[in-house]
C-alpha positions in Angstrom: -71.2 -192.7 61.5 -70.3 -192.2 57.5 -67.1 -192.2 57.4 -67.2 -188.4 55.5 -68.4 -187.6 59.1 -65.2 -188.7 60.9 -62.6 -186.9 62.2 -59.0 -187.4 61.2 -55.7 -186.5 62.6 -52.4 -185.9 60.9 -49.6 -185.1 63.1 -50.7 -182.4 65.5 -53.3 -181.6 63.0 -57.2 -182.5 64.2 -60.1 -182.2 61.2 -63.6 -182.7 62.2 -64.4 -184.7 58.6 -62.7 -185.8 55.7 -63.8 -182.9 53.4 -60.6 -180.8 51.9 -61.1 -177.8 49.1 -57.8 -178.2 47.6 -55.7 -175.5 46.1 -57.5 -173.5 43.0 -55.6 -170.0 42.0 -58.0 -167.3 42.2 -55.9 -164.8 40.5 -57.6 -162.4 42.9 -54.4 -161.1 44.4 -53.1 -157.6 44.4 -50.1 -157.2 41.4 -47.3 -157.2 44.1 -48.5 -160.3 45.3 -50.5 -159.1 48.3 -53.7 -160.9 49.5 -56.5 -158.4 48.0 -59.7 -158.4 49.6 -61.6 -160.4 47.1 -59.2 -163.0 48.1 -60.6 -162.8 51.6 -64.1 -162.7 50.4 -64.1 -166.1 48.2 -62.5 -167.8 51.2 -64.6 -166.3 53.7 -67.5 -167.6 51.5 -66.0 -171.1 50.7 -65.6 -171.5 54.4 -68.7 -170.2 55.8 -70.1 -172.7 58.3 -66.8 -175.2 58.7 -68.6 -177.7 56.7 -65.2 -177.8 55.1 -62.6 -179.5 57.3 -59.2 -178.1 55.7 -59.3 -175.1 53.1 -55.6 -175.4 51.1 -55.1 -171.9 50.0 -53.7 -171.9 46.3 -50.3 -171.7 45.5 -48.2 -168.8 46.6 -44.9 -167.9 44.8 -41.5 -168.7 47.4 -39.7 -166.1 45.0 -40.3 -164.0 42.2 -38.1 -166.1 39.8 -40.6 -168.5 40.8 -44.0 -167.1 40.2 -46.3 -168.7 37.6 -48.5 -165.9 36.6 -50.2 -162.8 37.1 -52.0 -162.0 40.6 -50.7 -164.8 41.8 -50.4 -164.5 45.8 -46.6 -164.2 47.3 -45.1 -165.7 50.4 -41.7 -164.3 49.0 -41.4 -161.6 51.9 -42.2 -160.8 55.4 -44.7 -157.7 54.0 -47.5 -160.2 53.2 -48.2 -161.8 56.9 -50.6 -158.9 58.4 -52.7 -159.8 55.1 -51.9 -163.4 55.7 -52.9 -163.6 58.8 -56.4 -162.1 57.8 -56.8 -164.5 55.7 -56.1 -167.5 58.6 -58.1 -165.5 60.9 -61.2 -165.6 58.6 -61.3 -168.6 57.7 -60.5 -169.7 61.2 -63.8 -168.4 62.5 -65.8 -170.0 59.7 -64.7 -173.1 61.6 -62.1 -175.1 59.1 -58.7 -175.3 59.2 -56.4 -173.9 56.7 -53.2 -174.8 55.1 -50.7 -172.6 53.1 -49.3 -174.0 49.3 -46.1 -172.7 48.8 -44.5 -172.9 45.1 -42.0 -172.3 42.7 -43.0 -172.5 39.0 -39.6 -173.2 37.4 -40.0 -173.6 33.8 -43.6 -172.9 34.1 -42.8 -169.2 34.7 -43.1 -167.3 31.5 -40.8 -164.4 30.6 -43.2 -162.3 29.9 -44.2 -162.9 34.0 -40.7 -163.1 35.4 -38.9 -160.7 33.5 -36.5 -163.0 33.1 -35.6 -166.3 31.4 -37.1 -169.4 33.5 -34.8 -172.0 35.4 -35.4 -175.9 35.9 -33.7 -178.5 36.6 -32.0 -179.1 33.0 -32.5 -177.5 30.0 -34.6 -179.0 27.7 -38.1 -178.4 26.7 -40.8 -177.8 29.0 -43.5 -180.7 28.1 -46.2 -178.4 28.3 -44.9 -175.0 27.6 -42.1 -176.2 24.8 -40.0 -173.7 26.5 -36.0 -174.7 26.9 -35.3 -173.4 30.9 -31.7 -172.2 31.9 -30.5 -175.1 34.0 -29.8 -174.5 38.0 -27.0 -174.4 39.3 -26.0 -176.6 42.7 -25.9 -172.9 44.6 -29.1 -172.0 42.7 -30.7 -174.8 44.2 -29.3 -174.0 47.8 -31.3 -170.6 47.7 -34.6 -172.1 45.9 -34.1 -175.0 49.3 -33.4 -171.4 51.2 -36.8 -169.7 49.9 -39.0 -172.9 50.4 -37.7 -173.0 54.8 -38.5 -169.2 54.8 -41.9 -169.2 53.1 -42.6 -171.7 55.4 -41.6 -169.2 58.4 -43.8 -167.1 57.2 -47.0 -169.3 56.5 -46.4 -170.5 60.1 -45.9 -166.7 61.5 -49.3 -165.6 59.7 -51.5 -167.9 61.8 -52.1 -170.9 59.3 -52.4 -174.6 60.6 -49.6 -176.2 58.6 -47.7 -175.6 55.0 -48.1 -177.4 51.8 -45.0 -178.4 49.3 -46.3 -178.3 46.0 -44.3 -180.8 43.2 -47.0 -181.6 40.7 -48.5 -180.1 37.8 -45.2 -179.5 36.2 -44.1 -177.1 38.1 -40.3 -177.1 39.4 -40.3 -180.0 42.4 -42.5 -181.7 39.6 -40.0 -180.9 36.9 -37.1 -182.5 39.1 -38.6 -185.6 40.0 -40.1 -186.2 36.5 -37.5 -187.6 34.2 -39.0 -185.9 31.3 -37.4 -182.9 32.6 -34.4 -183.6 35.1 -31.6 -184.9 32.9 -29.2 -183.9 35.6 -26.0 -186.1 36.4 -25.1 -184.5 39.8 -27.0 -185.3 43.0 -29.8 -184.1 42.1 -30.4 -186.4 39.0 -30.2 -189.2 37.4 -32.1 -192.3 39.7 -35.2 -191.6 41.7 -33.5 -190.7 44.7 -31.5 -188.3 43.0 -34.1 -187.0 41.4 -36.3 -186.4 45.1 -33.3 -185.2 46.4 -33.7 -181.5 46.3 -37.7 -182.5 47.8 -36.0 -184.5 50.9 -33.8 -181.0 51.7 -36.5 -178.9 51.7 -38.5 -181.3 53.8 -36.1 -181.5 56.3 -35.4 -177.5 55.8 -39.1 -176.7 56.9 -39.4 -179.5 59.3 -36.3 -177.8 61.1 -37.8 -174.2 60.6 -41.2 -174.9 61.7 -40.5 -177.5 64.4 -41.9 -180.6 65.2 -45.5 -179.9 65.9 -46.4 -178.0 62.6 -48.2 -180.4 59.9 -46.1 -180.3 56.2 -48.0 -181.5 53.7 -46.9 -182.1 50.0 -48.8 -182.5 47.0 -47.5 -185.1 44.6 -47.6 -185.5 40.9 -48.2 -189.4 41.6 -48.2 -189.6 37.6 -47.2 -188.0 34.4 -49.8 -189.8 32.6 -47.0 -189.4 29.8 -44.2 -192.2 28.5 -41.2 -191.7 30.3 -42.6 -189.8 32.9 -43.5 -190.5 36.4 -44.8 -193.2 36.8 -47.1 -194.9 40.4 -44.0 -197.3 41.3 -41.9 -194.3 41.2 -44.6 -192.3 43.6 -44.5 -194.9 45.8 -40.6 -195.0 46.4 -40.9 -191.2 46.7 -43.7 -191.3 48.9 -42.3 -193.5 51.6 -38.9 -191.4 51.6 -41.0 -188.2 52.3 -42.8 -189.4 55.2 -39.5 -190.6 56.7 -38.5 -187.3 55.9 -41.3 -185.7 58.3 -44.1 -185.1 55.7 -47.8 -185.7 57.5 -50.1 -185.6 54.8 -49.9 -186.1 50.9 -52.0 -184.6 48.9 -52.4 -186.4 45.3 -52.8 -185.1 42.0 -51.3 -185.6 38.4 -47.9 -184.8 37.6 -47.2 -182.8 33.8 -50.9 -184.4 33.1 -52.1 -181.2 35.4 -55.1 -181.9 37.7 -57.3 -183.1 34.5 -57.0 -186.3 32.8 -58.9 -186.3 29.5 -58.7 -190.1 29.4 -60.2 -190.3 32.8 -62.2 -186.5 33.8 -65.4 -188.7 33.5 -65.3 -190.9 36.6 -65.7 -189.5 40.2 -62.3 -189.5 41.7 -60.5 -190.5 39.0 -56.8 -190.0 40.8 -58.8 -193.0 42.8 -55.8 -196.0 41.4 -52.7 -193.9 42.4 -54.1 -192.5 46.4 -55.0 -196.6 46.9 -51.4 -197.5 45.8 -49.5 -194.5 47.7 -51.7 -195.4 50.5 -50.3 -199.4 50.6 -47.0 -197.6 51.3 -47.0 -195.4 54.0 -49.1 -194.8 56.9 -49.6 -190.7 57.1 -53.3 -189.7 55.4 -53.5 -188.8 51.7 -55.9 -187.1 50.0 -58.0 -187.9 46.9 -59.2 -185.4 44.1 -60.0 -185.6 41.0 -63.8 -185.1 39.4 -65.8 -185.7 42.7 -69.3 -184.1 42.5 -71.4 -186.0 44.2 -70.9 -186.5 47.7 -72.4 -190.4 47.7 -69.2 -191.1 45.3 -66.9 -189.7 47.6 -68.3 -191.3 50.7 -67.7 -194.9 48.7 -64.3 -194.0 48.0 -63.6 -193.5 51.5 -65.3 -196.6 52.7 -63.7 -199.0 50.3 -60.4 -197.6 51.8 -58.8 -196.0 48.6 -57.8 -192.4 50.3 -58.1 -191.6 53.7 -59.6 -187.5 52.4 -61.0 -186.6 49.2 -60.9 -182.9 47.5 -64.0 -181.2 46.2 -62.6 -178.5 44.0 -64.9 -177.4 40.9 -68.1 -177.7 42.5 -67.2 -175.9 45.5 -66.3 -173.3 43.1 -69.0 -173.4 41.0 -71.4 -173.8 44.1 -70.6 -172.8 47.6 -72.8 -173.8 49.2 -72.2 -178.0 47.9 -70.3 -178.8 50.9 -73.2 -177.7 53.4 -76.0 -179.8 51.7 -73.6 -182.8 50.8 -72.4 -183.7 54.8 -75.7 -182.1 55.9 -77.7 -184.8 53.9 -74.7 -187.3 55.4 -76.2 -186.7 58.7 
């Protein structure tokens, strides 16, 4: 069997192959925040058939301090589950399983979205935004933990099959654990474990929330691609403390870099070097992204062991139906 065929399991989690659409904002949602019915058409299309095994639905803002732009989809109260759970429930009888990102932007928020000026970690300048965020304070933090457990109440109460962390693409768990951004001195700075600190309470916040059997999954900045940024040693420390911490799956990307590396956007699965080194240091699947269009690339990826799932993101969006044709022609 191709090993794109196999099944996979990650805590109580089961997929039928190692096919993942990862997180893409649609901007589809209503202005409150609401899941609009377009948003349930695109993922009722993207889904159709179950050729994908896990659909991760974009990022969804934990608070409204926290959300990083317009029609953006919210997880910030108990009003959005009946929607929510529409959402799980279609997608659900397209046959894949689906996964909830949940997000705060920190300085990534605008002021203009926010109504308000933007917090981080410290306050100095946003690397991709310039912006200078108001520095949170230790109780700040406490409630941002706070919003991160409830959100994942709710993810869990609306019918989804586990809840994703997001700290990458400079956004505010990305923003701590990058040292381009947390110049903090307390606990939640200064060394890597400092700086992961604030990811290792909300871990353990969820994992306590949603119990034992519900798959947390975190999607990691691996790399700032920048000088004094994150670098892959720094991942890999991180890593191992966030599976000890309860995480069952880590989902790779770039740190401030974003999802595209200019140096690299030509090669299939170009995150490739950073999911092969996290993978030497823990034993939970990670998933792969990055570039993959061709469904013969991503199969050699998987057989020469450098990520255990790989993430089809722009050509699922451009083409819906790519994932039928590529694991049908797998067959």
């Amino acid at each position: 069997m191709k090993f794109m065929l196999q099944p996979i399991h990650a805590g109580k989690l089961t997929l039928n192959n190692r096919l993942v659409l990862p997180p893409m904002a649609t901007s589809k949602a209503e202005a409150d925040g609401q899941v609009s019915q377009g948003i349930i058409d695109y993922y009722a299309e993207k889904s159709e058939g179950g050729y994908i095994s896990l659909i991760i639905i974009e990022h969804s803002f934990i608070m409204p301090v926290g959300k990083a732009s317009e029609q953006q989809m919210s997880i910030a109260e108990d009003r959005m589950i009946p929607q929510l759970k529409r959402l799980a429930e279609v997608i659900h009888k397209n046959g894949s399983k689906a996964v909830m990102q949940i997000n705060h932007a920190g300085s990534a928020a605008t002021m203009e979205v926010i109504g308000t000026t933007p917090v981080g970690p410290s306050a100095v300048p946003n690397p991709r935004r310039g912006n200078i965020p108001k520095e949170l304070t230790t109780a700040e933090i406490a409630d941002i933990v706070q919003g991160f457990k409830e959100a994942a109440r709710r993810v869990k109460e609306a019918g989804f099959d586990g809840v994703e962390i997001h700290s990458a693409h400079g956004y505010l768990l990305n923003q701590f654990f990058s040292p381009l951004t947390n110049k903090r001195t307390d606990e939640y700075g200064g060394d890597i474990f400092g700086r992961i600190h604030i990811h290792i309470q909300i871990i353990e916040a969820v994992r306590i929330e949603v119990g034992d059997d519900f798959p947390i999954l975190l999607r990691l900045g691996a790399s700032d691609f920048m000088d004094g940024g994150i670098t892959i040693e720094d991942s890999q420390i991180a890593a191992r403390e966030f599976e000890k911490a309860g995480i069952s799956m880590l989902d790779i990307s770039g740190g401030f870099s974003g999802y595209n590396v200019a140096e690299l956007a030509e090669k299939q699965g170009y995150f490739a070097p950073l999911t092969e080194a996290i993978k030497r240091v823990v034993s939970i699947p990670v998933i792969l992204t990055g570039g993959i269009t061709d469904i013969n690339a991503a199969e050699k990826l998987l057989a020469e062991g450098k990520t255990d799932l790989i993430g089809v993101g722009r050509a699922i969006l451009k083409d819906s139906k790519w994932a039928q044709r590529s694991i049908e022609s797998l067959r």
